[in-house]
C-alpha positions as CSV (number, residue, x, y, z in Angstrom):
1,X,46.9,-3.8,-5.6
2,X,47.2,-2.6,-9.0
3,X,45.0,-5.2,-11.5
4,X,47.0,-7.5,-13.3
5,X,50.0,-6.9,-10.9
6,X,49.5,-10.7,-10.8
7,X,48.2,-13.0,-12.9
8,X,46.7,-16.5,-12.7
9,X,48.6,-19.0,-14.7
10,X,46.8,-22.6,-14.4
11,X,43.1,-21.5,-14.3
12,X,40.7,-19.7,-15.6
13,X,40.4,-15.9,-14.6
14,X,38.2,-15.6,-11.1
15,X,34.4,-15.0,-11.7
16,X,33.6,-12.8,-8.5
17,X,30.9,-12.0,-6.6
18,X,30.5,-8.9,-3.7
19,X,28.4,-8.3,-0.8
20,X,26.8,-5.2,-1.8
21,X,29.8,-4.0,-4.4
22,X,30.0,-6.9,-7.0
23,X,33.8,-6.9,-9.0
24,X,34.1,-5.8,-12.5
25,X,33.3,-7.5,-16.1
26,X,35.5,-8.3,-18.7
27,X,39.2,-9.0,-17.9
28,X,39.9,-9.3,-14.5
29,X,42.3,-9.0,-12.0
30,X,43.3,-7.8,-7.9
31,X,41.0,-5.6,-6.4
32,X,41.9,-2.2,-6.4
33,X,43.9,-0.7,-3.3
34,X,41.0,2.0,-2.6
35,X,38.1,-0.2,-1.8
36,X,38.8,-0.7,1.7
37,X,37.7,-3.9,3.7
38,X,35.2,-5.7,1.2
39,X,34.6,-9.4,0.9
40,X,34.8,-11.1,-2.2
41,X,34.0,-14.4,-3.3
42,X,36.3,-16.0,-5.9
43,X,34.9,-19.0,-7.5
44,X,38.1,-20.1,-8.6
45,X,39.3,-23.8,-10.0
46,X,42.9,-23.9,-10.0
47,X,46.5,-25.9,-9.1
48,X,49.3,-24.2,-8.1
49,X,49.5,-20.1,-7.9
50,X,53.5,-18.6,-8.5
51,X,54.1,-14.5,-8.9
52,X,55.4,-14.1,-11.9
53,X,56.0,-9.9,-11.1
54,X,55.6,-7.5,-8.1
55,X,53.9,-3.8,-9.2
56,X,56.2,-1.9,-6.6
57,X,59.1,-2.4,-8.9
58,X,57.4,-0.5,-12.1
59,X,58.6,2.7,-11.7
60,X,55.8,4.0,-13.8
61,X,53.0,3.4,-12.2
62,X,51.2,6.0,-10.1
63,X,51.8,6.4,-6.6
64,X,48.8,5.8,-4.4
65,X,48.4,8.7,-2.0
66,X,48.9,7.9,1.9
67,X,51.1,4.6,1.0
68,X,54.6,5.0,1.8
69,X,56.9,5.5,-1.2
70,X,53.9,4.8,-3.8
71,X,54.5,2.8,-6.4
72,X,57.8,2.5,-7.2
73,X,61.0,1.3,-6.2
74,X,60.1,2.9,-2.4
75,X,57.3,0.8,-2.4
76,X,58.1,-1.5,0.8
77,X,58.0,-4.9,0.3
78,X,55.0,-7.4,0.9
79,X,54.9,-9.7,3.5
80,X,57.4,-12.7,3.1
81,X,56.7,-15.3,1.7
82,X,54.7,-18.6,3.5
83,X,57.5,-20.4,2.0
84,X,55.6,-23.2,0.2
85,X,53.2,-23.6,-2.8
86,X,49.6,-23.5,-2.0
87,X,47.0,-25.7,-4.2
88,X,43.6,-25.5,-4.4
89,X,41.1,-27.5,-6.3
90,X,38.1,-25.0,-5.1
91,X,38.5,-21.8,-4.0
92,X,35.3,-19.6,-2.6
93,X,34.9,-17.1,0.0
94,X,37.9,-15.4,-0.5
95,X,38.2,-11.8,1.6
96,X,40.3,-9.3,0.9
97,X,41.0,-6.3,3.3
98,X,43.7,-4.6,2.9
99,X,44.2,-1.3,5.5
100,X,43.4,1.9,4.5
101,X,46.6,3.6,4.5
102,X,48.9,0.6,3.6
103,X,49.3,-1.8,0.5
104,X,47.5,-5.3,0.8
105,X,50.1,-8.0,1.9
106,X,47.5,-11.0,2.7
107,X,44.6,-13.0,1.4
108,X,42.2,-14.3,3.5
109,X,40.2,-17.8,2.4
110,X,38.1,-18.8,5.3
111,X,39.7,-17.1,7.8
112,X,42.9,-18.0,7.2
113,X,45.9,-15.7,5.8
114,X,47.2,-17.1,2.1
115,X,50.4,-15.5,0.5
116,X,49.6,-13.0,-2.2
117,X,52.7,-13.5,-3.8
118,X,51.1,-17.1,-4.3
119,X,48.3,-15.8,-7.1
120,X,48.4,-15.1,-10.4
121,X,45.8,-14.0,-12.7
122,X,46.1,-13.1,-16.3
123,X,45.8,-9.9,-18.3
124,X,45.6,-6.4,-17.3
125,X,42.8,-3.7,-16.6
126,X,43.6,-0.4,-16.5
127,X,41.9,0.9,-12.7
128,X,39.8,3.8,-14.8
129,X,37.9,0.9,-16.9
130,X,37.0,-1.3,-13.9
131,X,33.3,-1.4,-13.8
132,X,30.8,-2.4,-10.9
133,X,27.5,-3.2,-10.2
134,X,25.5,-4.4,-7.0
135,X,24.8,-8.1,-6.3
136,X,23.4,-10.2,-3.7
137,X,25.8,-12.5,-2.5
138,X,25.7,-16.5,-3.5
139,X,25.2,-18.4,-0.3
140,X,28.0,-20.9,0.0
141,X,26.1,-24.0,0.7
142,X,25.0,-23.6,-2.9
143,X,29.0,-23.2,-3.9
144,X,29.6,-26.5,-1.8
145,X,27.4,-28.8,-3.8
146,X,27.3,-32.1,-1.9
147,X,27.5,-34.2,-5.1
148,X,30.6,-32.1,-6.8
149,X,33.2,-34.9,-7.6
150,X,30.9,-38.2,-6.7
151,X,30.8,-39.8,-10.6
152,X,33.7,-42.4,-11.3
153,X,34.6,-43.5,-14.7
154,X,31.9,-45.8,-15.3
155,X,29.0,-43.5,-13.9
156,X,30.0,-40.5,-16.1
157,X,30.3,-42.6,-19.3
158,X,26.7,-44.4,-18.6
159,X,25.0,-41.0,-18.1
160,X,26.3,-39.8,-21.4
161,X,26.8,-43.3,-23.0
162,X,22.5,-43.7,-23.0
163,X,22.1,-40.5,-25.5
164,X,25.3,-41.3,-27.6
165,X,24.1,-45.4,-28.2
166,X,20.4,-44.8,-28.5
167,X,20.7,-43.3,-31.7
168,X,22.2,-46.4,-33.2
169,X,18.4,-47.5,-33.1
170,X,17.5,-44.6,-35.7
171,X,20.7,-43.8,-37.5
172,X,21.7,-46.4,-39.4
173,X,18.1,-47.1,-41.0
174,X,18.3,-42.7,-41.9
175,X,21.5,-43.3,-43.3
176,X,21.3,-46.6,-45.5
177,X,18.1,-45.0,-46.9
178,X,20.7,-42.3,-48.2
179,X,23.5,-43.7,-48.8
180,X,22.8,-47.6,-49.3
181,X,25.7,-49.9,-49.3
182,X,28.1,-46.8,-48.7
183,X,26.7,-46.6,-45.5
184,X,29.2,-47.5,-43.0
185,X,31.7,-45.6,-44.5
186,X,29.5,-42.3,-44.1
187,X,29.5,-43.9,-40.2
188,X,33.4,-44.3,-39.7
189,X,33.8,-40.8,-41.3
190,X,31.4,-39.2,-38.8
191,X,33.5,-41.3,-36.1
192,X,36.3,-39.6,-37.0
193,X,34.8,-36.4,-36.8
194,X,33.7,-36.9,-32.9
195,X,37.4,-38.2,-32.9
196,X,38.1,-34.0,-33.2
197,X,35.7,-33.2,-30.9
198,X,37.3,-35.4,-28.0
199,X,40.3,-32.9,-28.3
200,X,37.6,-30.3,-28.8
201,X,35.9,-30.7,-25.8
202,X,38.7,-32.0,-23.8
203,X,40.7,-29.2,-23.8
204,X,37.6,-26.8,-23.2
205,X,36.8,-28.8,-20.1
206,X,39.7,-29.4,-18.6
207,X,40.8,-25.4,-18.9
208,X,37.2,-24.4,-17.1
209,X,36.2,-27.6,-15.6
210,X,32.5,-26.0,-14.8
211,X,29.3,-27.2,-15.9
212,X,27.4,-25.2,-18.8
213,X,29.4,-27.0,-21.5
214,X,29.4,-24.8,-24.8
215,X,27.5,-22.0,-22.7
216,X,30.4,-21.7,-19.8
217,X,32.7,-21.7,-22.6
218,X,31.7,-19.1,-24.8
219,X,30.6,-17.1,-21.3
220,X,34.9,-17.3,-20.9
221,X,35.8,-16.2,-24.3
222,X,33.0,-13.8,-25.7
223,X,30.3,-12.2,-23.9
224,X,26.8,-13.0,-21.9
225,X,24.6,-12.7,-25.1
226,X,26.7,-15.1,-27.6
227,X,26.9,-17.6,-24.1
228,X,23.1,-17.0,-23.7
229,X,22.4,-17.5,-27.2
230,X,24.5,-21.3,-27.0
231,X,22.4,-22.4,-23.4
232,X,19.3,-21.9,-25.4
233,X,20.3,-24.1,-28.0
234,X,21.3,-26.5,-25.8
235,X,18.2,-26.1,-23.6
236,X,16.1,-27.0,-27.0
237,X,18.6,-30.2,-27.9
238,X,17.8,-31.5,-24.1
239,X,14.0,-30.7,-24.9
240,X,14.0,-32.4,-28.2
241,X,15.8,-35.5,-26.5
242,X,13.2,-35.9,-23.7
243,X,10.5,-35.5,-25.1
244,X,11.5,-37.3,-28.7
245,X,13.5,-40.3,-27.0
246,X,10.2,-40.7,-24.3
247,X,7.6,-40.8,-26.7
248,X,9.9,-43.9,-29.1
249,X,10.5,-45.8,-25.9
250,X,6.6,-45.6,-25.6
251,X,6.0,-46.9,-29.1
252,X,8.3,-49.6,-28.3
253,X,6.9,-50.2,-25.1
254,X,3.4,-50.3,-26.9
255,X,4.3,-52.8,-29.5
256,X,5.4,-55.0,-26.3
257,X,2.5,-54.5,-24.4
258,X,-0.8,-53.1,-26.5
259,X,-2.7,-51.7,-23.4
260,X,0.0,-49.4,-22.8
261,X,-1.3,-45.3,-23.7
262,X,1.4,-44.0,-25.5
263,X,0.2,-40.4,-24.9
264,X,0.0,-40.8,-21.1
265,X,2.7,-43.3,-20.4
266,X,5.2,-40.3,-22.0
267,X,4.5,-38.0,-19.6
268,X,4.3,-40.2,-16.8
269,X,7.6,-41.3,-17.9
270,X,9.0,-38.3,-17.7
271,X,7.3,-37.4,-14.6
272,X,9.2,-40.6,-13.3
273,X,12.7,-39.7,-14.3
274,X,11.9,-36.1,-12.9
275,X,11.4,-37.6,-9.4
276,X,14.8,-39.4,-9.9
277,X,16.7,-36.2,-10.7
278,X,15.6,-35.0,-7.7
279,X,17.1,-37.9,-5.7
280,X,20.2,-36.7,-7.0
281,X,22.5,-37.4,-9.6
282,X,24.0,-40.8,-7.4
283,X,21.0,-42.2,-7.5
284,X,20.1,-41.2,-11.8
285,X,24.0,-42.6,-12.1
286,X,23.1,-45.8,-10.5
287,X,19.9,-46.1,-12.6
288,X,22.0,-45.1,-16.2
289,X,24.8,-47.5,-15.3
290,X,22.4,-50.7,-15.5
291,X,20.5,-49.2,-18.9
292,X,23.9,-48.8,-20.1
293,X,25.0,-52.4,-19.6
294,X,22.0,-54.0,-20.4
295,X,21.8,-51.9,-23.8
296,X,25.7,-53.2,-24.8
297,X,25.5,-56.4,-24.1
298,X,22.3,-56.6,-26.5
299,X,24.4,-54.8,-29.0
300,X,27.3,-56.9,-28.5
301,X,25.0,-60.2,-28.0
302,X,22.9,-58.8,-31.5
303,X,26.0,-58.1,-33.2
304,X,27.5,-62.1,-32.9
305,X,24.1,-63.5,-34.4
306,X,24.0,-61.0,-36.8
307,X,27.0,-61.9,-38.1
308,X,26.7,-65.9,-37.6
309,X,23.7,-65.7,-39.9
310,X,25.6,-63.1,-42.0
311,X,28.1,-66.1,-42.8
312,X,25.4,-68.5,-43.1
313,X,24.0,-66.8,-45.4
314,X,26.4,-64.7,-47.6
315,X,24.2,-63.9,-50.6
316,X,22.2,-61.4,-48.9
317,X,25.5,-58.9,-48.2
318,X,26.2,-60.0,-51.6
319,X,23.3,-58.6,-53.7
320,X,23.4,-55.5,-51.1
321,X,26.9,-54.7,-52.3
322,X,25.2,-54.8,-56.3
323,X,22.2,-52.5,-55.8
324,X,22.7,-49.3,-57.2
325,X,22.5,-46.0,-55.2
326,X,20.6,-43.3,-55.5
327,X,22.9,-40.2,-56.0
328,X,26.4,-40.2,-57.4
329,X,28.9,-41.6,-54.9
330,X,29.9,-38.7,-53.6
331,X,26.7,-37.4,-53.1
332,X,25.3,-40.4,-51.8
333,X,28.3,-40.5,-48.8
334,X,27.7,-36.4,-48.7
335,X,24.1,-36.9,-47.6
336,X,25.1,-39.9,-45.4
337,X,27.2,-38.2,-43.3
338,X,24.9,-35.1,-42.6
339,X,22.6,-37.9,-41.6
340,X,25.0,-39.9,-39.7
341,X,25.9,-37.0,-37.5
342,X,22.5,-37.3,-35.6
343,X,24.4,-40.6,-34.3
344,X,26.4,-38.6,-32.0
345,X,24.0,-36.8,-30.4
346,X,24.5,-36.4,-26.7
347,X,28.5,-36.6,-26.8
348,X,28.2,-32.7,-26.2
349,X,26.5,-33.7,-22.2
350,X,29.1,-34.6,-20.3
351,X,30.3,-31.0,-20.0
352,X,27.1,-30.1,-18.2
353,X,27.7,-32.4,-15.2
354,X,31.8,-32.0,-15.5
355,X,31.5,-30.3,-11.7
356,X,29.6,-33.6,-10.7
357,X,33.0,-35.9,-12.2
358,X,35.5,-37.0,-10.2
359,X,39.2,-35.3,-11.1
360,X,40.9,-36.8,-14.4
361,X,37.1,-38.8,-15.2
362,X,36.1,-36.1,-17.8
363,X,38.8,-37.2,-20.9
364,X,38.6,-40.7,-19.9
365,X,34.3,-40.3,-19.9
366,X,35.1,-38.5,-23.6
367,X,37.2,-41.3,-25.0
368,X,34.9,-43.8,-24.0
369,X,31.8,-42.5,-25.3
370,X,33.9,-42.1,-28.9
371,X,35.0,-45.3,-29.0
372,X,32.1,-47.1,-28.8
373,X,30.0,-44.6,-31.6
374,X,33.4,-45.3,-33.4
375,X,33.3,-49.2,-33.4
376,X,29.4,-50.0,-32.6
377,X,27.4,-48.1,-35.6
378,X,29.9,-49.5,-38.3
379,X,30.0,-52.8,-37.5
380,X,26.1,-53.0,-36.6
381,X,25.3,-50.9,-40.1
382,X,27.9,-54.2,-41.9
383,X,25.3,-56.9,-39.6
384,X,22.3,-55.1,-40.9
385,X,23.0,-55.3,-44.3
386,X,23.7,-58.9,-43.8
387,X,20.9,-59.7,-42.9
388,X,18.5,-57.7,-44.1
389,X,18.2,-56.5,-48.0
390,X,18.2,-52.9,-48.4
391,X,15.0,-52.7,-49.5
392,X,13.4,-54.3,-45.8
393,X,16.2,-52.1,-44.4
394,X,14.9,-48.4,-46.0
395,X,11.4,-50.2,-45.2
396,X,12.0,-50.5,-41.7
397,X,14.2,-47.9,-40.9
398,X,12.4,-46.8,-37.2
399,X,12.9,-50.5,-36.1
400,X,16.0,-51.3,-38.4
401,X,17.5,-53.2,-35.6
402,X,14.7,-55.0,-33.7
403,X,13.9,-56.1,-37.2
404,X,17.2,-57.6,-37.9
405,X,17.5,-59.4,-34.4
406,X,13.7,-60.9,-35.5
407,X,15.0,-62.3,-38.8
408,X,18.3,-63.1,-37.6
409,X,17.5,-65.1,-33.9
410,X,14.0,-65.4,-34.0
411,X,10.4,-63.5,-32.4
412,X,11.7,-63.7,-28.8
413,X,15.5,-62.0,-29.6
414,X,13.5,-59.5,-31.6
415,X,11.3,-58.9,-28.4
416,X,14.1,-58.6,-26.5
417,X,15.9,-55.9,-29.0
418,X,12.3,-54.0,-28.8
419,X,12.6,-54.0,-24.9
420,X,16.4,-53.4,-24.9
421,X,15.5,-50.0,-27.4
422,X,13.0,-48.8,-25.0
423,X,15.0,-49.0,-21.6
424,X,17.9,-47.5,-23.8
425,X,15.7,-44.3,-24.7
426,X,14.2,-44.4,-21.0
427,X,18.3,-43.8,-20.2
428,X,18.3,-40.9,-23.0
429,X,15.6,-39.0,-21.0
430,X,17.7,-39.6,-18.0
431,X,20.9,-37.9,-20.1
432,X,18.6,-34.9,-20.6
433,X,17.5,-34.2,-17.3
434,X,20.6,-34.8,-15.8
435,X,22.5,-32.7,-18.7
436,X,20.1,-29.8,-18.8
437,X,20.0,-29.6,-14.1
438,X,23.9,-29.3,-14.6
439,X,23.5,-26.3,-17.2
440,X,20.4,-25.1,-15.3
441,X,22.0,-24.6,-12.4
442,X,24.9,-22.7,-13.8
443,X,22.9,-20.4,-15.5
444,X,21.2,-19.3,-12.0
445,X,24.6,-18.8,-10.3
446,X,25.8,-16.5,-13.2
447,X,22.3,-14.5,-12.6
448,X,21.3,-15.3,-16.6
449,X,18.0,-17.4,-14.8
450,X,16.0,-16.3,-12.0
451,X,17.8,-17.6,-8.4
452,X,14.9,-19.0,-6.6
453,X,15.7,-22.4,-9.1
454,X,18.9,-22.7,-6.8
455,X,16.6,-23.6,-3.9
456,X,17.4,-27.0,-2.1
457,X,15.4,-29.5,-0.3
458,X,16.3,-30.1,2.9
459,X,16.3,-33.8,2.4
460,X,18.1,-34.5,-0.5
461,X,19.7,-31.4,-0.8
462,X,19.2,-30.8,-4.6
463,X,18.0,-28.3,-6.4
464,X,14.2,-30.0,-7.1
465,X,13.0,-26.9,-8.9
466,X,14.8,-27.2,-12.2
467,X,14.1,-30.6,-13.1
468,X,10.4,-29.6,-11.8
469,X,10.3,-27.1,-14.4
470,X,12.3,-29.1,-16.8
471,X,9.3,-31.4,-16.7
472,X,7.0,-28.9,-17.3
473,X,8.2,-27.5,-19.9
474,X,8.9,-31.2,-22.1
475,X,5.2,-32.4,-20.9
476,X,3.6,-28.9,-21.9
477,X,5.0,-29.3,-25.3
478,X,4.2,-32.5,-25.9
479,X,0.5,-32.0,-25.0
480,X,0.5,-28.5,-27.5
481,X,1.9,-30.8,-30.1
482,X,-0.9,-33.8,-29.1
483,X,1.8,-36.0,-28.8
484,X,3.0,-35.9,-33.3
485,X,6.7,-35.0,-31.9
486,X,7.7,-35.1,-36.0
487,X,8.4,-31.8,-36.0
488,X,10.1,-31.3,-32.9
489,X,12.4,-34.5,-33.9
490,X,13.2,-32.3,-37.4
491,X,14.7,-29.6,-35.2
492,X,16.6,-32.0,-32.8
493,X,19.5,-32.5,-35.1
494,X,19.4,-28.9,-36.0
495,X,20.0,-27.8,-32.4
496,X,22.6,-30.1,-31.7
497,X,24.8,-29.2,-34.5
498,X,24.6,-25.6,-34.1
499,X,26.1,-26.3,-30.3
500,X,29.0,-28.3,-31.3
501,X,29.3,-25.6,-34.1
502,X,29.7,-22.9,-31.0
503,X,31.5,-25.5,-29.0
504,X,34.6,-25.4,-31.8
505,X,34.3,-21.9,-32.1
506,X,34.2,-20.9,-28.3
507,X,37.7,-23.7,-28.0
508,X,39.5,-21.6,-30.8
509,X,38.5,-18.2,-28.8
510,X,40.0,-20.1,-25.9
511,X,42.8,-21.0,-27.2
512,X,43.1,-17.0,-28.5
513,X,42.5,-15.5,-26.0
514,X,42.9,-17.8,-22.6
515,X,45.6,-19.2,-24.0
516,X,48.0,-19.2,-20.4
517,X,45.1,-20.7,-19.0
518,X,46.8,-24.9,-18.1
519,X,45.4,-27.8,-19.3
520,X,45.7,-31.6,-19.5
521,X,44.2,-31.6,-22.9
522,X,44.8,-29.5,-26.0
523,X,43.3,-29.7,-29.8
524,X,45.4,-28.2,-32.0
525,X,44.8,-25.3,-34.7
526,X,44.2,-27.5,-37.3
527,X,42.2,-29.9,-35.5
528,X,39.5,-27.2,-34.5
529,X,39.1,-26.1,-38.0
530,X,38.5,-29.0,-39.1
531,X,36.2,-30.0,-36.3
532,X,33.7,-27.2,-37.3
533,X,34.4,-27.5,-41.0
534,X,32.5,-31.1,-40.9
535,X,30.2,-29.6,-37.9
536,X,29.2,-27.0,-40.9
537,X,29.2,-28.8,-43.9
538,X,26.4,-31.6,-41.7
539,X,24.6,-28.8,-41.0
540,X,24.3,-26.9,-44.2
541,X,23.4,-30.6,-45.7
542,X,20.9,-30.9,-43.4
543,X,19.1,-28.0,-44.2
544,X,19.6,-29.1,-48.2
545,X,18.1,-32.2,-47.8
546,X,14.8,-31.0,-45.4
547,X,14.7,-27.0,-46.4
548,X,11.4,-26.8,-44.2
549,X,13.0,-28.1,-41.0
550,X,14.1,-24.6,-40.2
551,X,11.3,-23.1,-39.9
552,X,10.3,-25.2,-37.0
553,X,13.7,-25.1,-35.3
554,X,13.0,-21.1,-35.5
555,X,10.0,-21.8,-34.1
556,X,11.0,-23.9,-31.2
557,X,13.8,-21.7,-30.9
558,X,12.2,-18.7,-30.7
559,X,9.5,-20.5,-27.7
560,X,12.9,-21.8,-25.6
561,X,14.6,-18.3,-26.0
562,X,11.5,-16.7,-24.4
563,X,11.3,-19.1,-21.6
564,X,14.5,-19.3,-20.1
């Protein structure tokens, strides 16, 4: 069959693999007439399949020596039609084997005989610039993951939901230091900006619903080495968080309970929510879903004391609004948002476990993350400064909210904030480990990581190796640093802005060049540019306002790269 005879219209192009003659790179299409009985594996996500043109009625192209009439209008006709659409929501295994003297009339997918006339891929590859290369063959069982679609609504928006709402502990203190009273303006503004990347990553995920988030993407749209350079970045953001987000929910652990080690409860900690990735991601689900409720209800519950005392006592909001700020307005609400944007880390996860998500949970996961950075970091930044001056509120920055649940309900609420921040950042480590298996794991089938980390255990059938080597990776680098994670927490931001930099970039390239390619969701032109217009402008403020930070997220950089 000539490549690009057909051509794929509501999915993305088929990533192949051979048994001992691997398909080409690049654009894609049909394999060509003269390899003879091969079997392919398409790994290919799709809905319905329609020919949009039949290569035996272009005159022009060549004919094929030993097939009746070649390639033109003699060409006999394929086989009829099975007379009805065929969908697929996976499609793997797929063998073609077309005789030797005779043009290709079916597909076979596990033994049975599918329609070609039913496929469509896009674009066209000229046979002379189809390129090949021998690969060992992906065993199936690892294709036919037991936990691909398992995560409702609520379990894919608790996973993610941990990350996104445990930096409400640490970002309004960063950004009121900044910004002062303009502070939860800089916080709606950086909720409008995630408000971009819903569409952003929306459309990205529904298009090539795989895990790998802004690596799977750019992998689509640009090559191996721009796609390699985005899973290292993302590997290093997923570092950071454990290892960052498990040392704070020590501190606050510590301040509950003095005889706690911080150094060694860390690692055991994340030693802990290694063993529970390898349970599987029904079981980490289970655990995020109660961190998650437990953590909003706190919020909510802080939120209607807050403001009771608030209105008891109006003076304090008052003065706050009189205090002058530290750089010109514009400036100061500059600055705040570059700050603010370290509130939305983790929004970026749920693209790495999108596989694990039932069908139509992705958007809905997406919208419900935004809306509660969206509504919860304003309105808690407006409770903190009525309670607290901004002076005790720049003071107590690390702790801003504990500190505002002591003054405004008492020791025992504030305790109760304190435990409520720890379990929240216990569920951030959770985030990581469950975000970086997902990417992990899709890095192995592409052949970018070594394939001995797809190995399963017979028990739980998971792939224990990666989150074993996730752990030793986040507990190695916390003993080299002796547990002062400052510098790796300078790079954290750093790392996750330069991924939903290349996120916005890989969606316009999609958009460009996939454009065919169906889905639920779509960002328009404008909206992208202006997602990574504020993505940029955080970034470059970042790096204005701690110059010395990127050197260490070089550094770190630099160690990830040579790992993975």
């Amino acid at each position: 069959a000539r490549p690009g005879a057909f051509s794929k219209s509501s999915a993305a192009g088929p990533s192949s693999r051979a048994a001992g003659v691997a398909p080409w790179h690049g654009r894609r299409g049909l394999v060509p007439a003269g390899l003879a009985s091969m079997s392919v594996e398409f790994g290919l996500v799709s809905d319905d399949y329609t020919v949009t043109e039949d290569y035996r009625r272009d005159a022009t192209y060549p004919a094929r020596p030993g097939a009746p009439g070649g390639g033109g209008e003699g060409a006999p006709l394929l086989q009829e039609s099975m007379g009805r659409a065929t969908t697929f929501t996976q499609i793997e295994h797929v063998s073609i084997n077309p005789p030797i003297n005779s043009q290709p009339s079916l597909i076979s997918i596990d033994g049975k005989p599918v329609d070609v006339h039913r496929f469509e891929f896009p674009g066209y590859v000229p046979p002379s610039e189809l390129k090949f290369e021998t690969l060992e063959p992906v065993d199936r069982k690892t294709l036919h993951h037991p936990s691909r679609g398992t995560l409702n609504e609520i379990y894919a928006t608790a996973i993610c939901g941990n990350d996104l709402t445990s930096s409400v502990l640490y970002v309004i203190g960063v950004t009121t230091t900044l910004a002062g009273q303009l502070a939860p303006i800089c916080l709606i503004s950086v909720g409008l900006v995630l408000y971009l990347f819903k569409s952003v990553y929306g459309e990205a995920g529904t298009a090539i619903p795989l895990n790998g988030g802004a690596y799977n993407l750019l992998l689509n749209t640009t090559s191996k080495n721009v796609a390699s350079l985005a899973a290292c970045l993302t590997i290093l953001s997923y570092t950071a968080t454990a290892v960052v987000s498990a040392a704070e929910c020590m501190t606050y652990a510590a301040n509950l309970c003095p005889w706690l080690d911080v150094y060694w409860g860390t690692i055991i900690l994340l030693g802990s929510f290694c063993l529970l990735s390898i349970l599987g991601i029904t079981e980490s689900a289970v655990v995020a879903v109660g961190i998650f409720l437990v953590h909003m209800g706190s919020m909510v519950f802080l939120i209607l004391v807050g403001a009771l005392y608030g209105m008891q006592n109006p003076h304090i909001f008052a003065n706050n609004m009189k205090e002058p700020l530290k750089f010109e307005w514009p400036l100061a609400i500059l600055f705040g948002f570059c700050t603010a944007m370290l509130g939305v880390t983790g929004f970026e996860t749920s693209a790495n476990y999108i596989e694990e998500q039932a069908k139509g949970v992705y958007p809905k996961s997406l919208f419900n993350t935004w809306i509660i950075v969206f509504c919860l970091n304003p309105i808690l930044s407006i409770v903190c400064m009525s309670v607290l001056d901004l002076t005790t509120l720049e003071a107590h920055h690390r702790d801003v909210l504990a500190k505002t649940a002591y003054d405004s309900g008492g020791k025992y609420f504030g305790l109760w904030i304190s435990a409520d921040a720890a379990l929240v950042l216990a569920g951030a480590v959770l985030t990581s480990y469950v975000g970086v298996v997902g990417l992990v794991r899709r890095l192995a089938l592409d052949r970018c990581l070594p394939q001995v980390l797809l190995a399963e255990n017979r028990f739980r059938r998971t792939n224990h190796l990666i989150p074993i080597c996730f752990f030793l990776l986040c507990s190695s680098l916390f003993t080299l640093l002796s547990g002062r994670i400052r510098s790796l927490a300078n790079v954290y931001t750093l790392s996750f802005l330069c991924v939903m930099a290349l996120f916005a970039i890989g969606n316009m390239m999609l958009k460009y060049k996939r454009g065919r390619i169906r889905r639920p969701v779509r960002a328009s032109w404008p909206t992208c540019f202006a997602a990574l217009t504020a993505v940029l402008i955080a970034l470059i403020g970042n790096i204005v306002l701690a110059p010395g930070n990127l050197i260490y997220f070089f550094i770190y950089f630099g160690a990830v790269a040579g790992l993975t």
